[in-house]
C-alpha positions as CSV (number, residue, x, y, z in Angstrom):
1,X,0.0,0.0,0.0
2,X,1.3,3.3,-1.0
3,X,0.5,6.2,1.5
4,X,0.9,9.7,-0.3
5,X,2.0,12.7,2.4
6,X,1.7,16.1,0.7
7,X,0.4,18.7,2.8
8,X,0.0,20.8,-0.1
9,X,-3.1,21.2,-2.2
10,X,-2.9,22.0,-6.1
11,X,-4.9,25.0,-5.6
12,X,-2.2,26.1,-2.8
13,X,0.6,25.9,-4.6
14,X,-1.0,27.4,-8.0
15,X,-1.8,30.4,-5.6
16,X,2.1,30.4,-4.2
17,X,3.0,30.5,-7.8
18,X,0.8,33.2,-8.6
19,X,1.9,35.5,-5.9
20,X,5.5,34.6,-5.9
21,X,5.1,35.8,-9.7
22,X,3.0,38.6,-8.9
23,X,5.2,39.8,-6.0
24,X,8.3,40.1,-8.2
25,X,6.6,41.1,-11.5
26,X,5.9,44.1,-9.4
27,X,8.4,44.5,-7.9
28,X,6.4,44.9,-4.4
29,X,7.6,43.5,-0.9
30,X,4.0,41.3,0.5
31,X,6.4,38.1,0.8
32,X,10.4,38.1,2.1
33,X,12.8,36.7,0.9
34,X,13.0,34.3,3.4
35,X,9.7,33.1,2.9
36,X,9.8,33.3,-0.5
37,X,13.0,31.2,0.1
38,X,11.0,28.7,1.9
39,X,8.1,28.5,-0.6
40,X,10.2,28.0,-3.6
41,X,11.7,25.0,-1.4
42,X,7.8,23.6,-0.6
43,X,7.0,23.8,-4.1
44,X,10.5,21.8,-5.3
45,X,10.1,19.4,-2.4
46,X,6.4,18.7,-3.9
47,X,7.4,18.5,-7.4
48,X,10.4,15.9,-7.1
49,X,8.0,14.0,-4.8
50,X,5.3,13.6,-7.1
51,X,7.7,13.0,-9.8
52,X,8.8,9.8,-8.0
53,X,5.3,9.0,-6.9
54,X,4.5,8.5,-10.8
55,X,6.4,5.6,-10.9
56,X,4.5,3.8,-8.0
57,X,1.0,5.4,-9.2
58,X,2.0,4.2,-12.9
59,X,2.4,0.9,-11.5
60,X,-0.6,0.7,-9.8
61,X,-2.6,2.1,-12.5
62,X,-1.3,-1.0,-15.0
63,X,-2.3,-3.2,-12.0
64,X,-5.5,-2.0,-11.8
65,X,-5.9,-2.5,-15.5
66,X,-4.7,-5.6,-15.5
67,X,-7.1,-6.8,-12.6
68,X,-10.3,-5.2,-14.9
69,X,-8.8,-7.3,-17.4
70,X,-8.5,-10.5,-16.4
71,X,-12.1,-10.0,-14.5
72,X,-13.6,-8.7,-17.4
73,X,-12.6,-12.1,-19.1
């Protein structure tokens, strides 16, 4: 069983995105640096985890088809 640990929801991190863009498109100082520091990092973190979750959800997915498959049959 694969248990998937991303506090993070899409939405969130489309909206970090947005403001981190926003922020220095205009140039204006709502987020530091350090927390922009530490977003960036959140966003990374969740990226290269979902990147090797793919794998393991690939996997499953063929499984899964498989399974239909052979009870389809």
């Amino acid at each position: 069983m694969i248990e998937i640990k991303i506090p993070v929801t899409s939405d969130l991190l489309r909206s970090i995105a947005t403001d981190l863009k926003n922020s220095e498109k205009n140039k204006e100082k709502t987020i530091t640096t350090e927390t922009s520091c530490f977003l960036q990092d959140v966003l990374k973190t969740t990226l290269c985890e979902c990147e090797r979750l793919q794998v393991e959800v690939d996997s499953l997915i063929d499984a899964g088809e498989e399974a239909a498959s052979l009870l389809s049959d």
